[in-house]
FIKE-85963 format. One record per residue: x, y, z of N, C-alpha, C in turn. Coordinates in steps of 0.001 Angstrom, whole numbers, always signed. Layout:
# residues N
R     n_c1     n_c2     n_c3    ca_c1    ca_c2    ca_c3     c_c1     c_c2     c_c3
R        X        Y        Z        X        Y        Z        X        Y        Z
...
***
This chain:
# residues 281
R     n_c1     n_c2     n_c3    ca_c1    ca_c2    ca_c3     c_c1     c_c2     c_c3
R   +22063    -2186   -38097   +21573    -3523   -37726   +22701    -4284   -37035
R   +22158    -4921   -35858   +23397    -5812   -35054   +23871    -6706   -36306
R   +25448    -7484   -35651   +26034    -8608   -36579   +25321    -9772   -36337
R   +24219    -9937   -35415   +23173   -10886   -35627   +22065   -10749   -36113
R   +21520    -9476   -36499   +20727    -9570   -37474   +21292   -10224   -38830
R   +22429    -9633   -38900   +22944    -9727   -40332   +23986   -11076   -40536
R   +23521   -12127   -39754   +24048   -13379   -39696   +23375   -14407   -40691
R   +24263   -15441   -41379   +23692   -16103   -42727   +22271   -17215   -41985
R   +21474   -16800   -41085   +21050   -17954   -40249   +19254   -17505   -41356
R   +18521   -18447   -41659   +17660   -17898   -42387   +15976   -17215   -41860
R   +15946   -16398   -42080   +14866   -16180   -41498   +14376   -16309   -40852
R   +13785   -17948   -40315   +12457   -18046   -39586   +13823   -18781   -38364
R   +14686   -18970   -38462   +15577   -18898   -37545   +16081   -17766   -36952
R   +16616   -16744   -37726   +16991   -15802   -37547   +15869   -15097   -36236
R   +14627   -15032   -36551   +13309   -14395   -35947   +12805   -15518   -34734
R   +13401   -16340   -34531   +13288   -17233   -33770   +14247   -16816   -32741
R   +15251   -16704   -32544   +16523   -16315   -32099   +15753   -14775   -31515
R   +15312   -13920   -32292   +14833   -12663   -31848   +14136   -12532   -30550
R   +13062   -13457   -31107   +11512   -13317   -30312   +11988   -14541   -28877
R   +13178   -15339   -29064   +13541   -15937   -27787   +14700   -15286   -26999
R   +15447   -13961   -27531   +16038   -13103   -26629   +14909   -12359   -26139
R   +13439   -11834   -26575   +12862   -10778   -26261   +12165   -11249   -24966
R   +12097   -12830   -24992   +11529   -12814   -23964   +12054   -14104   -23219
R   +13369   -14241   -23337   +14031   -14689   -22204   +13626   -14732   -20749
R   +13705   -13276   -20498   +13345   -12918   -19260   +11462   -13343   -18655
R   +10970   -13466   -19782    +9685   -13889   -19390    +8982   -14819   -18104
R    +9678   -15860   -18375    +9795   -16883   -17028    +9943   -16434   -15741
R   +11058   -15712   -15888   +11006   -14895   -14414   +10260   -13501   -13915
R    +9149   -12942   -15014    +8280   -11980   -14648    +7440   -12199   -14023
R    +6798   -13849   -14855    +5488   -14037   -14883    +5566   -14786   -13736
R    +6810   -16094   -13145    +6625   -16245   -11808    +6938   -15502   -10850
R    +7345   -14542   -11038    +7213   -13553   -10064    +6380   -13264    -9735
R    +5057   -12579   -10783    +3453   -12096   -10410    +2791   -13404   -10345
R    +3351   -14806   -10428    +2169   -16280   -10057    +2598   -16078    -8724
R    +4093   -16107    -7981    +4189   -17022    -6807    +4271   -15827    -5497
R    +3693   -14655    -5455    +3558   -13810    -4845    +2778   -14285    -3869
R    +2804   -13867    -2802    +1851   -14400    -1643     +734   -13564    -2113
R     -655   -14263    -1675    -2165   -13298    -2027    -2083   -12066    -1091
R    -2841   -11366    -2278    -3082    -9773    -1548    -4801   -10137     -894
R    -4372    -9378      +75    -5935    -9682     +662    -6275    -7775     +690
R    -7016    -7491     +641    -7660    -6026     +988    -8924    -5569    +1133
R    -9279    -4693    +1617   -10415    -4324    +1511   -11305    -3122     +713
R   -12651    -3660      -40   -12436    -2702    -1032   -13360    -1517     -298
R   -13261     +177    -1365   -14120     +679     -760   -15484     +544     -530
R   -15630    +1292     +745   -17175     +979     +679   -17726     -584    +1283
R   -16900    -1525    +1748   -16719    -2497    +1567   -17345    -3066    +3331
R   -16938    -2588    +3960   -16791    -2849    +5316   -17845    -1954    +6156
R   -17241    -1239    +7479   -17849     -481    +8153   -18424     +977    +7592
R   -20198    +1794    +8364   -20213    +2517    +7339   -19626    +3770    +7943
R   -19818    +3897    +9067   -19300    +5279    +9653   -17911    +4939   +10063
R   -17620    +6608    +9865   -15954    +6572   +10652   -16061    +6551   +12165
R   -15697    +5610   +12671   -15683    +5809   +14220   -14873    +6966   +14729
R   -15173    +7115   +16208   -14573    +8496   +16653   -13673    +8010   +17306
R   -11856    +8438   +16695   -10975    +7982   +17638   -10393    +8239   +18876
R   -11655    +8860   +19621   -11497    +9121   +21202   -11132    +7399   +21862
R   -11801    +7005   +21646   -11778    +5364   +21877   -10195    +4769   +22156
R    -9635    +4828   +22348    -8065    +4325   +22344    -7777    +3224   +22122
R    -8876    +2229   +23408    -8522    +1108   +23738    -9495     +632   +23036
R    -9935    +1056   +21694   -10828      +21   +21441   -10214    -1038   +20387
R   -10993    -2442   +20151    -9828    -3564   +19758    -9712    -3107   +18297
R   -10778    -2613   +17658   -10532    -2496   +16093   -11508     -884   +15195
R   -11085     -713   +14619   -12087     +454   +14057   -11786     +891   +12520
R   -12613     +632   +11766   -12256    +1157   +10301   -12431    +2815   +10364
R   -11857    +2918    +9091   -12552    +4437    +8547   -12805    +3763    +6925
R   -13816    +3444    +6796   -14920    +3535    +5438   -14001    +4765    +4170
R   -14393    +4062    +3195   -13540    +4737    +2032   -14285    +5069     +794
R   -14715    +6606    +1115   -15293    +6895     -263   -15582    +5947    -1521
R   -16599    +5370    -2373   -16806    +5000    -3257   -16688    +5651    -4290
R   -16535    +7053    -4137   -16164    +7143    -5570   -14933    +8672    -4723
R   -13997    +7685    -5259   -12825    +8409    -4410   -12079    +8979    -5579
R   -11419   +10628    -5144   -11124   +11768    -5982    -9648   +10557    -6742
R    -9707   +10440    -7702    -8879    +9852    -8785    -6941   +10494    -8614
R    -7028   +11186    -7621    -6254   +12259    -7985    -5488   +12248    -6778
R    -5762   +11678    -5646    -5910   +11638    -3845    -4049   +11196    -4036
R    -3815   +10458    -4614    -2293   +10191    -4273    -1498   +11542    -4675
R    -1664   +11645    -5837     -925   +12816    -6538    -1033   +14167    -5475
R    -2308   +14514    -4684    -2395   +15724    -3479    -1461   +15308    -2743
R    -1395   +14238    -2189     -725   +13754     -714     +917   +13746    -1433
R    +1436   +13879    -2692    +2697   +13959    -3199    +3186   +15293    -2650
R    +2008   +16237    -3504    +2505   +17513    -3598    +1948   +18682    -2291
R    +1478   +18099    -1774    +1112   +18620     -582    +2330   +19011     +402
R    +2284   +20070     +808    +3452   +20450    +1675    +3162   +19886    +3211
R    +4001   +19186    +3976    +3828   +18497    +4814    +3870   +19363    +6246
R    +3414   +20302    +6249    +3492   +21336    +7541    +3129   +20553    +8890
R    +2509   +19307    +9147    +2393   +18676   +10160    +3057   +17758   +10262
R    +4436   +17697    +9921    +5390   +16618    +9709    +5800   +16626   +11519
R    +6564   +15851   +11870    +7092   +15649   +13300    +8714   +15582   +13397
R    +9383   +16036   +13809   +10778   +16185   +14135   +11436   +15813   +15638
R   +11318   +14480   +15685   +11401   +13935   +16533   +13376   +14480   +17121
R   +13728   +13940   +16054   +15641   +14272   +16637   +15159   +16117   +17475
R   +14464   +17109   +16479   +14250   +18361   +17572   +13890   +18095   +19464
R   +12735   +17322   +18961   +12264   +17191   +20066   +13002   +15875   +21076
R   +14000   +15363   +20674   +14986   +14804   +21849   +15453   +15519   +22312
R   +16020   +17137   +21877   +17167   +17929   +21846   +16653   +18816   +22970
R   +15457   +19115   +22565   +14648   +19761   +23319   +14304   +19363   +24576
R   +14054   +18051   +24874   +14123   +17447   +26347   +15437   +17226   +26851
R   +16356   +17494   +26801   +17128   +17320   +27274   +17475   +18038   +28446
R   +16870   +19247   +28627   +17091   +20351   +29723   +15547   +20044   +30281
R   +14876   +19377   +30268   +13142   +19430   +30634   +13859   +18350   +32276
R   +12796   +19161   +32893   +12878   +18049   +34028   +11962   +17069   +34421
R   +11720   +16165   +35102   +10994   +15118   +35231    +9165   +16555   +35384
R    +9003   +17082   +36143    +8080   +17984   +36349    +7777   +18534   +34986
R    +8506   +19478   +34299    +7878   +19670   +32834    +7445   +19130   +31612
R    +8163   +17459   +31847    +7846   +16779   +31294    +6369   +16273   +31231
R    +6265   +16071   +32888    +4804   +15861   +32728    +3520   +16731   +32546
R    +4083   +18071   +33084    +3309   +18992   +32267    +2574   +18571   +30702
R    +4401   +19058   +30048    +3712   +18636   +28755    +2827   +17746   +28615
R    +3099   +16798   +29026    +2175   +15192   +28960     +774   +15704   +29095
R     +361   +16269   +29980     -927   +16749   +30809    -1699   +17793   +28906
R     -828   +18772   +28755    -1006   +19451   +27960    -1376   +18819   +26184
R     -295   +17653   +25725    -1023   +16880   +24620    -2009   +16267   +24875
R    -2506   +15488   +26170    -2996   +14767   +26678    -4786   +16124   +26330
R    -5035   +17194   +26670    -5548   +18344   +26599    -5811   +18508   +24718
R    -4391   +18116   +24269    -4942   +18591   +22324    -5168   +17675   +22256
R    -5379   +16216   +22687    -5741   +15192   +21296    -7638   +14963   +22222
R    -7893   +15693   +22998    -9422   +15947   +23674    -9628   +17248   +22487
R    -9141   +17904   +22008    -9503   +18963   +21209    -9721   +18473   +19718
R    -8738   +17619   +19734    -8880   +16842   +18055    -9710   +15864   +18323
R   -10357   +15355   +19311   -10925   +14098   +19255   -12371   +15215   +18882
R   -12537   +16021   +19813   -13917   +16832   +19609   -13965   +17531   +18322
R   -13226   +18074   +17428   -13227   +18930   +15867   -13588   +17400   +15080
R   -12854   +16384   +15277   -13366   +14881   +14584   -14589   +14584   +14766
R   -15099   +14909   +15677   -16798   +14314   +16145   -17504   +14831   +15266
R   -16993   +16454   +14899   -18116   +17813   +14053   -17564   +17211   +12639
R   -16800   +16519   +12498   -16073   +16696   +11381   -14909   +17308   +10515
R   -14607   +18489   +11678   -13585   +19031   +11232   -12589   +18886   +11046
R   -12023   +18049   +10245   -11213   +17074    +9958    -9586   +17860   +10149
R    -9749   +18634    +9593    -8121   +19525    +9442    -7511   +20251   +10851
R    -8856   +20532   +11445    -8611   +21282   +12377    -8370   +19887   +13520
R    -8796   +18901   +13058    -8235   +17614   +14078    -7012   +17350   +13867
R    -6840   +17128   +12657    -5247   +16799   +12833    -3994   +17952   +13202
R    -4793   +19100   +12767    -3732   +20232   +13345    -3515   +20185   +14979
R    -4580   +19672   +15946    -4576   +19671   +17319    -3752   +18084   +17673
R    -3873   +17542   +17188    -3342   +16396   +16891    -1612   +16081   +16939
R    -1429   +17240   +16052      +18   +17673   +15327     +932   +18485   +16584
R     -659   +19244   +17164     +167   +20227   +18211     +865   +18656   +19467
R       -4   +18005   +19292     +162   +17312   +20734    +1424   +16032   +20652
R    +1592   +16054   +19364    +3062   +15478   +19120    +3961   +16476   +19306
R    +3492   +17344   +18735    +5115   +18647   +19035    +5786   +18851   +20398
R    +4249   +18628   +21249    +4674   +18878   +22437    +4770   +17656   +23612
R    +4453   +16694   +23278    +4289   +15453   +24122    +5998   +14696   +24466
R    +6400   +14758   +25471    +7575   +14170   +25527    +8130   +12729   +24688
R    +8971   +12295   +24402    +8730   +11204   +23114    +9153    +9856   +24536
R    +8872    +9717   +25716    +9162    +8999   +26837    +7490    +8394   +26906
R    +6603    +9322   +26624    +5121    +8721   +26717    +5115    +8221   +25149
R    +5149    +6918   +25392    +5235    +6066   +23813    +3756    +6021   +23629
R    +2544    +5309   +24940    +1455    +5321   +24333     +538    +6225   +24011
R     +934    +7443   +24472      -22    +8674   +23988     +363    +8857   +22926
R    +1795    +9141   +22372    +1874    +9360   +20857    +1419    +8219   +19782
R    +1555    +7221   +20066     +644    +6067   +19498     -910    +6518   +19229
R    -1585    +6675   +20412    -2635    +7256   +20236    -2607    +8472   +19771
R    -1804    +9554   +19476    -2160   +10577   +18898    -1571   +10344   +17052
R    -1110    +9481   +17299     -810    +9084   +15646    -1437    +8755   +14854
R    -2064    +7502   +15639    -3731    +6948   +15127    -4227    +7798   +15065
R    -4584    +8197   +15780    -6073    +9402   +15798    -5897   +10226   +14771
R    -4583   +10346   +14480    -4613   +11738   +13508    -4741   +10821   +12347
R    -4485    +9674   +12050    -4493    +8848   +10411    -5760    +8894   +10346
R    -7070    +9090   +11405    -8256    +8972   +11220    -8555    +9759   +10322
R    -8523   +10880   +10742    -8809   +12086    +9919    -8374   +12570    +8935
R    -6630   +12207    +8569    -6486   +12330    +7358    -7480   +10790    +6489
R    -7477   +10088    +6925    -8144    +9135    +6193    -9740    +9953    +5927
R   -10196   +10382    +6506   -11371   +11030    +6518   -11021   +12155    +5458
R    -9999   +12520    +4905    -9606   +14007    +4030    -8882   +13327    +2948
R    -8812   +11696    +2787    -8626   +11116    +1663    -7132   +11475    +1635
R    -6303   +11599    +2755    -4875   +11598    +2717    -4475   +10231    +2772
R    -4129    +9323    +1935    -4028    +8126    +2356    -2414    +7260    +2852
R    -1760    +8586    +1713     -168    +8427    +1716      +47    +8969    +3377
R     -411   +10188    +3930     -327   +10461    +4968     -633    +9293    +6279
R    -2006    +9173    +5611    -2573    +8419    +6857    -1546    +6767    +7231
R    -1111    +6509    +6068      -88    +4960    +6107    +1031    +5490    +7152
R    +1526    +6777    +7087    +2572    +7498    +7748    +2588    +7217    +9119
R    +1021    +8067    +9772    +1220    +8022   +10831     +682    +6432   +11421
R       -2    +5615   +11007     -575    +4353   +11250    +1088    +3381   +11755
R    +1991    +3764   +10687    +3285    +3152   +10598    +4323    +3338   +11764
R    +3892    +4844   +12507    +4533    +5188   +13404    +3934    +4883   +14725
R    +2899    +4980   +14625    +1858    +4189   +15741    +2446    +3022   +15995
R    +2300    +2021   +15284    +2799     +453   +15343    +4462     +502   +15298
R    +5209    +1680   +15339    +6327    +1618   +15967    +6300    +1764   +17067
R    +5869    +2362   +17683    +5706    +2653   +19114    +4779    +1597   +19976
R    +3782     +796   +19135    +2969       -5   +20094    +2683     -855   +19064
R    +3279    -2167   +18786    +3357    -3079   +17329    +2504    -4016   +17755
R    +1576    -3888   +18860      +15    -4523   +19027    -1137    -4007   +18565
R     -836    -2493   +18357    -2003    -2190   +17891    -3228    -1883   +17299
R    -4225    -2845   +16963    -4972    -3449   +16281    -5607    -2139   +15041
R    -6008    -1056   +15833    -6354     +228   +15226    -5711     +460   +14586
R    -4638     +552   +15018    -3530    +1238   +13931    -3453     +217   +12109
R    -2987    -1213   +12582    -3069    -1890   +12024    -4116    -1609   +11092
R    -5457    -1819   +11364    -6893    -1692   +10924    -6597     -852    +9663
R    -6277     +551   +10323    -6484    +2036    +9219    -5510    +1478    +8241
R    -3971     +996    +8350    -3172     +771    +7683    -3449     +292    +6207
R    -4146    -1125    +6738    -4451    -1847    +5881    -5544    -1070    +5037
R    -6588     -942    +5278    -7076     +561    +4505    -6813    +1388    +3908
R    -5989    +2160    +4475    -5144    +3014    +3598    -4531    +2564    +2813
R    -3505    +1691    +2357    -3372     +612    +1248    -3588     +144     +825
R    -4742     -124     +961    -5618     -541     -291    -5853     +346    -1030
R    -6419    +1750     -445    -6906    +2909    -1409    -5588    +3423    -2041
R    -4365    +3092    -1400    -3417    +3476    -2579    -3310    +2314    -3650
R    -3638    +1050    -3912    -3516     -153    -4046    -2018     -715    -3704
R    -1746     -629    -3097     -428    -1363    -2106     -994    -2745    -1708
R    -1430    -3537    -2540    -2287    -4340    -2180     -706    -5785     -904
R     -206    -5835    -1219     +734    -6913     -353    +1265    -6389     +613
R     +803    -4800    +1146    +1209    -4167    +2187     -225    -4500    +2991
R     -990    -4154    +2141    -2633    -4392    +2922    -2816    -5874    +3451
R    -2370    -6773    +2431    -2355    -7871    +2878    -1797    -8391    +4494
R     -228    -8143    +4308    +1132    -8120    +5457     -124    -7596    +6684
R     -882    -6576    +7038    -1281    -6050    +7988    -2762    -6629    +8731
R    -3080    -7279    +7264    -4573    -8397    +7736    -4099    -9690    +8328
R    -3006   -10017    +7870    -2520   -11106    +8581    -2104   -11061    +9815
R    -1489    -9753   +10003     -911    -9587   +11470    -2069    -9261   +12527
R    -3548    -8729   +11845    -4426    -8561   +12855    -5043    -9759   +13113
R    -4611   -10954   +12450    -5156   -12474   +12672    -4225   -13009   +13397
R    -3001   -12570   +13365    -2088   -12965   +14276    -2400   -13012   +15904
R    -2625   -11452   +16223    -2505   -10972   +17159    -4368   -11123   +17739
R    -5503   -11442   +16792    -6568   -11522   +17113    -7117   -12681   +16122
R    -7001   -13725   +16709    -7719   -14811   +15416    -8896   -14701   +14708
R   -10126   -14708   +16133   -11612   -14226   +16310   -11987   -12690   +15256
R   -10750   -12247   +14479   -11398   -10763   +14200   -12023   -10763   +13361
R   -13193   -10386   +13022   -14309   -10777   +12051   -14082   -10020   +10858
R   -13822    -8845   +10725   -13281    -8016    +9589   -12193    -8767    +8635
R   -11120    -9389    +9473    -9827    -9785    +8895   -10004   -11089    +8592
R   -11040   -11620    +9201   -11704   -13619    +8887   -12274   -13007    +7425
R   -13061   -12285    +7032   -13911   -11764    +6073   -13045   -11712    +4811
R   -12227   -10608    +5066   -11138    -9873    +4306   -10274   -11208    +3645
R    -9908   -12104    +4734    -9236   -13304    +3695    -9868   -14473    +2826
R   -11128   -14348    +3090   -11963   -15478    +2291   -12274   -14377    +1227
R   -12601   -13196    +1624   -13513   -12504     +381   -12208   -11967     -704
R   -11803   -11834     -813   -10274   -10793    -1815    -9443   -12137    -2262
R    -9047   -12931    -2294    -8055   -13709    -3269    -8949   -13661    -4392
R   -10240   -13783    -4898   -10416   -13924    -6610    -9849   -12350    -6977
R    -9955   -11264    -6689    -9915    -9702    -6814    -8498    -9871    -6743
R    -7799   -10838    -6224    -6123    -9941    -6532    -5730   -11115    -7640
R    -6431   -12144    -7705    -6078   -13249    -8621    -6240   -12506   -10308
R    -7448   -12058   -10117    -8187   -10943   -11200    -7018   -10148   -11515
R    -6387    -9052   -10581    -5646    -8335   -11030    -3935    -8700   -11756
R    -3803    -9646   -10954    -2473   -10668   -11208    -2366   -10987   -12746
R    -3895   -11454   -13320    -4027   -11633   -14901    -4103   -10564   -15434
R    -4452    -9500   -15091    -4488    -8514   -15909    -2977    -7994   -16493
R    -2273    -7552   -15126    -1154    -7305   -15471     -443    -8290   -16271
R     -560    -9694   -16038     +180   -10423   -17249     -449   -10212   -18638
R    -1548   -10281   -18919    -2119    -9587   -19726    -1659    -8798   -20502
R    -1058    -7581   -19266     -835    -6297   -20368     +904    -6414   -20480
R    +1500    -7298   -19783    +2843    -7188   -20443    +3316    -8001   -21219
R    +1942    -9312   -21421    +2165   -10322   -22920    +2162    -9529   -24320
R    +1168    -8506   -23568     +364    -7719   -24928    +1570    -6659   -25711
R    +2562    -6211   -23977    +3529    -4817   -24751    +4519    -5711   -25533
R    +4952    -7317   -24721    +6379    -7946   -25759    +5549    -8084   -26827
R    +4274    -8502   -26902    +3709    -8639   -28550    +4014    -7719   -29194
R    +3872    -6651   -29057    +3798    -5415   -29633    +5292    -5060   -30688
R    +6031    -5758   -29352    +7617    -5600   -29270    +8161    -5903   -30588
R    +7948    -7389   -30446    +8288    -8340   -31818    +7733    -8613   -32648
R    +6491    -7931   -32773    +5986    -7602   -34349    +6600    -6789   -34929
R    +6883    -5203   -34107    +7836    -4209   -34875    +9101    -5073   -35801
R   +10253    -5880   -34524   +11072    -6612   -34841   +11016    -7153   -35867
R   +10021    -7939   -36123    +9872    -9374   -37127    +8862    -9009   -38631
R    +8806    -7748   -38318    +8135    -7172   -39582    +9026    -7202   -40802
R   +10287    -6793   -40566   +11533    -6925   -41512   +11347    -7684   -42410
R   +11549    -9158   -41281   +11517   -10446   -41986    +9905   -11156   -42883
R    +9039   -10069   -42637    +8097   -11006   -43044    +7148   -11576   -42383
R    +7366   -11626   -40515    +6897   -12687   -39601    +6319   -11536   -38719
R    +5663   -12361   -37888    +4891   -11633   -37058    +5059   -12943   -35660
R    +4434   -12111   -34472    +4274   -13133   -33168    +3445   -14403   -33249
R    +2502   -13935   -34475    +1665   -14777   -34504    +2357   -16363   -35186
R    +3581   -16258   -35903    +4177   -17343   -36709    +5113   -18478   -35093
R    +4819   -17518   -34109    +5470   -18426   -32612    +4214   -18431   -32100
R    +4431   -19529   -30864    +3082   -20087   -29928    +4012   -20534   -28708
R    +3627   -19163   -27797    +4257   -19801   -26241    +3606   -20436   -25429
R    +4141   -21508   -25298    +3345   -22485   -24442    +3872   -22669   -22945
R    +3221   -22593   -21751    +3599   -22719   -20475    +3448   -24352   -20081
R    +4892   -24715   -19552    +4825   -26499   -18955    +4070   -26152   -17900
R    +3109   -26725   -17633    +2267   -27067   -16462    +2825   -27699   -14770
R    +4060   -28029   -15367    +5131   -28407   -13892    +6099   -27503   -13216
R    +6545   -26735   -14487    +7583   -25856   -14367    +7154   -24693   -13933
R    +6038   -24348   -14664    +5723   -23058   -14723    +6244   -22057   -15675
R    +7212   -22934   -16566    +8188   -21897   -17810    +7704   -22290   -18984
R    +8121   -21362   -19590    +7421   -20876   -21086    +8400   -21259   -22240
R    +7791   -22233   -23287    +8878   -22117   -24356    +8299   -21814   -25536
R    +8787   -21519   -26695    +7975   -20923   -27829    +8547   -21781   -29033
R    +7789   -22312   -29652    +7707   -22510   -30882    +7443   -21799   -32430
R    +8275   -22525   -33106    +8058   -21579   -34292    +6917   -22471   -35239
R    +6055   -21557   -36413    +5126   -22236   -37250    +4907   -21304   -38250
R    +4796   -22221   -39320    +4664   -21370   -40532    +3593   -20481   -41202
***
């Protein structure tokens, strides 16, 4: 036992002293999860019903719709999944370096050729076999054509979004909007895809920026009136469950003595926002 347990201070002091080190830190959890900016997201099922076909490039916005009853398990695949369509961009600088203005555009001509092959396996559905054509046309696309790989980035988050890759699909959506940080599609899937991971203040960050860049967008006007009670909802829960684990905490603690959580009453100042606890017999 610490030399403050075993200090002449009596009991309901002593346990007072306990249960106000245990949750010292409290104040600064709980405004942490109050003063968070709102998550806005979209839920599944929620929005558009079909996956659009991302032949479309230039089009201003496009969901991909999210399973309602989505495999429980979808993050944990996209962990352990071996990433064989990953992109190695430092290769492929190395690799142009001897290319001449002429082979370059070859290539160009030639991804330009796979993401018409992945756009058509996406139409049938063939989801894997899209992003593998997809994959080819980054390997080979000079990294000088910024907006084709944009578009072949998107296009491919389609389809993993369509195969419930969601960790994937944030990947390439992320690299898209590196290369073209207007683009609304990209944006679109993003925010989607984060939601279904619940990344909910990443989903948020990306609805705002499509209001940024498009005020008029009816999805993202929607998305911010409809979702603050749903993240407000979740905000309590989690306080909820970490009032519930320090309870847990300092009953073990205060069992010693006799006392329980229930002999304190934390009360929140209504100005401050901080918590102080009282003791009662």
């Amino acid at each position: 036992m610490s030399e403050r347990l075993k200090s002449t201070l009596s009991p309901e002091e002593d346990s007072a002293k306990v249960i106000e080190d245990l949750t010292k830190d409290l104040e600064f959890r709980l405004n942490t999860d109050t003063n968070n900016d709102a998550h806005f997201v979209i839920n599944p099922g929620s929005s558009a019903e079909n996956i659009p076909p991302p032949v479309s490039d230039n089009e201003q916005f496009s969901d991909v719709p999210l399973d309602e009853d989505l495999d429980k398990d979808f993050t944990e695949r996209d962990k352990t999944e071996s990433d064989t369509d990953s992109i190695d961009e430092e290769s492929l600088k190395d690799a142009e370096l001897d290319l001449t203005d002429d082979q370059k555009q070859e290539r160009k001509l030639i991804a330009e050729e796979l993401k018409v092959v992945g756009n058509e396996a996406f139409r049938v559905k063939d989801y894997e076999r899209s992003v593998e054509k997809y994959t080819e046309g980054l390997r080979i696309c000079p990294l000088q054509f910024t907006q084709l790989r944009a578009f072949l980035y998107c296009n491919r988050s389609a389809a993993r979004m369509s195969l419930q890759k969601y960790t994937k699909a944030v990947k390439d959506c992320t690299k898209a909007i590196e290369l073209d940080d207007k683009y609304l599609k990209a944006y679109s899937r993003r925010a989607i895809s984060y939601e279904a991971l619940d990344k909910l203040d990443e989903s948020l960050a990306d609805f705002k920026k499509i209001l940024e860049l498009d005020p008029s967008h009816k999805e993202a006007q929607k998305a911010v009136i409809r979702l603050p009670p749903l993240i407000e909802e979740k905000n309590e829960k989690l306080k909820t469950e970490m009032l519930g684990k320090l309870k847990d905490l300092g009953n073990m603690l205060l069992k010693p003595f006799g006392l329980s959580t229930n002999n304190f009453q934390l009360e929140q100042d209504p100005e401050s926002k901080g918590y102080k606890i009282n003791f009662k017999q």
